[in-house]
C-alpha positions as CSV (number, residue, x, y, z in Angstrom):
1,X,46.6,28.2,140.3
2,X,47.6,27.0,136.5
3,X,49.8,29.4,134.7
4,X,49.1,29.6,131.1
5,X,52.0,30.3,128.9
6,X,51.5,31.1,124.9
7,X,54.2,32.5,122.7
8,X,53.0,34.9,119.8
9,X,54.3,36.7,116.9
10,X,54.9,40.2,118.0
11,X,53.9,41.7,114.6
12,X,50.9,39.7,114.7
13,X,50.2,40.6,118.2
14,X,50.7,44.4,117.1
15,X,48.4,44.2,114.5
16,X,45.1,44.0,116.7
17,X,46.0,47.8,117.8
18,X,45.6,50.7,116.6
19,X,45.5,54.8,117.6
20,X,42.6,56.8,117.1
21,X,42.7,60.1,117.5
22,X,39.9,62.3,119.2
23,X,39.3,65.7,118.1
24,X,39.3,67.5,121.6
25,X,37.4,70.8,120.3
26,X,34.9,68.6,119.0
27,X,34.2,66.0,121.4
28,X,35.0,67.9,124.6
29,X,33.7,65.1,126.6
30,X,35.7,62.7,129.1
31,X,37.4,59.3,128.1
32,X,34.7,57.6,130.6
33,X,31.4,59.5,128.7
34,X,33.2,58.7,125.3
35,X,33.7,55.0,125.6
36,X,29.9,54.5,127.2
37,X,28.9,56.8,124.5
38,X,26.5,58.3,127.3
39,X,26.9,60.8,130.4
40,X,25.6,58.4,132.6
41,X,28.2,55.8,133.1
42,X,30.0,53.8,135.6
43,X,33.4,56.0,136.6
44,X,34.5,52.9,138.7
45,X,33.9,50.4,135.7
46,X,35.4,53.3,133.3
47,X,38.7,53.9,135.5
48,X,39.3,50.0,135.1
């Protein structure tokens, strides 16, 4: 197995993230039916 190794800038690295906050009394809905956007979805692929 190769091992790749790449050395960023931290800041830069930092900058791809961000928060976003979900209303809870708006969107009472779980983490796994909010990312699919639907209430059908995968639990195992959502858990990952």
């Amino acid at each position: 197995m190769t091992t790749l190794t790449k050395k960023y800038d931290y800041d830069e690295y930092m900058s791809l993230f961000s928060v976003v906050f979900q209303d809870f009394k708006l969107f009472s809905i779980s983490l796994g039916q909010n990312v699919a956007a639907s209430t059908d979805f995968d639990r195992a692929r959502a858990d990952e």
